[in-house]
C-alpha positions as CSV (number, residue, x, y, z in Angstrom):
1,X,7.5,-24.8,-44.0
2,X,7.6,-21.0,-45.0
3,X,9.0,-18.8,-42.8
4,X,8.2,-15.3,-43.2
5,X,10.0,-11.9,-42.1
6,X,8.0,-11.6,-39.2
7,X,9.1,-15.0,-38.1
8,X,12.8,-14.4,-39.0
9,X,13.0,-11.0,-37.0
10,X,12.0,-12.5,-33.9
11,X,14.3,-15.3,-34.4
12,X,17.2,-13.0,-35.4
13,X,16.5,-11.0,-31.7
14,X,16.7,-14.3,-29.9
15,X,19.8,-15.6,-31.1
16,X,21.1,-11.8,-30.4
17,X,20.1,-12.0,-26.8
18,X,21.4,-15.5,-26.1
19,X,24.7,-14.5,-27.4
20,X,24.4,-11.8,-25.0
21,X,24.0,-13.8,-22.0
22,X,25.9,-16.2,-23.1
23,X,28.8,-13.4,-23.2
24,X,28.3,-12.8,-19.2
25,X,29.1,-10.5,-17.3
26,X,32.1,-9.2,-19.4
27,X,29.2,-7.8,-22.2
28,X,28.8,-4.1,-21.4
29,X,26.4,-2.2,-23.0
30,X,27.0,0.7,-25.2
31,X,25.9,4.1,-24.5
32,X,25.5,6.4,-21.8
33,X,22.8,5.3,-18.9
34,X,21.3,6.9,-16.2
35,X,21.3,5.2,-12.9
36,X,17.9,5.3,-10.4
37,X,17.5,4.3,-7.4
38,X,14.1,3.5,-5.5
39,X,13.2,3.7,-2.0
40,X,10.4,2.1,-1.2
41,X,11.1,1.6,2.6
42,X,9.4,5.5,2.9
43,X,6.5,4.4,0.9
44,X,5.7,1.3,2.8
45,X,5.5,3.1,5.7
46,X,3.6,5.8,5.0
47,X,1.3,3.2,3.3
48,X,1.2,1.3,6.6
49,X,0.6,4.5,8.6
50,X,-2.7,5.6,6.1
51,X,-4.1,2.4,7.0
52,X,-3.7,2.1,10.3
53,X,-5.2,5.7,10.8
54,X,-8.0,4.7,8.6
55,X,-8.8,1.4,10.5
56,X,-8.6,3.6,14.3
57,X,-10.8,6.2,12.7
58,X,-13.4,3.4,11.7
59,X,-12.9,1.3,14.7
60,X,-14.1,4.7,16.7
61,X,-16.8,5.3,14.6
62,X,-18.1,2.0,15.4
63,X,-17.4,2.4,19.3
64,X,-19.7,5.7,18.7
65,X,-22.4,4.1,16.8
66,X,-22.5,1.6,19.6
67,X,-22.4,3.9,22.3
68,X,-25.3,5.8,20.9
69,X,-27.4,2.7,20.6
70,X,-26.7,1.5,23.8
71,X,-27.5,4.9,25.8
72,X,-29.7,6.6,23.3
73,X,-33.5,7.9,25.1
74,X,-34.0,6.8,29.0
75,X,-31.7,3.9,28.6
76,X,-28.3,5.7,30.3
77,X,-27.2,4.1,33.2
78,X,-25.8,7.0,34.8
79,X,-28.2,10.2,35.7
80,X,-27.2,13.4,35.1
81,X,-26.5,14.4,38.6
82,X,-23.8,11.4,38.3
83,X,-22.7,13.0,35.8
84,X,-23.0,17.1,36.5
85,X,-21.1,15.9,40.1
86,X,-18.3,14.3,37.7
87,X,-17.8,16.8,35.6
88,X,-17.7,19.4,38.6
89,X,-15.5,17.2,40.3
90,X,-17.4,16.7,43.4
């Protein structure tokens, strides 16, 4: 069986990165390295909070729709007066 270079590279980078685990903890790496740390706790939320105004917004939408079906031409159940005397606060 003929191995070529190709073969051989990625063979040569395992055996480099199992002697590097195999090391442990003591193997440091070389160079200088940036640390960075996420928060995602702030992004959740404000996920959570986009959705939950987008499903009120739609749930209100639909109460609307309904409404308008339910009381649109002759069909309200409460007559103006009922209504003007409401608003008036009589």
């Amino acid at each position: 069986m003929q191995i070529n270079k190709v073969n051989r590279n990625a063979i040569n980078s395992y055996n480099t990165i199992k002697k590097t685990k195999t090391a442990g903890s003591s193997a440091k790496p070389s160079g200088k390295f940036d640390s960075v740390e996420f928060d995602f706790a702030q992004s959740i939320e404000s996920a959570k909070a986009n959705i939950a105004s987008r499903l009120a917004a739609e749930a209100n939408i639909a109460k609307i729709k309904q409404l308008q079906d339910e009381y649109e031409g002759d069909s309200c159940p409460t007559s103006a007066e009922e209504i003007t005397q409401a608003i008036l606060g009589e």
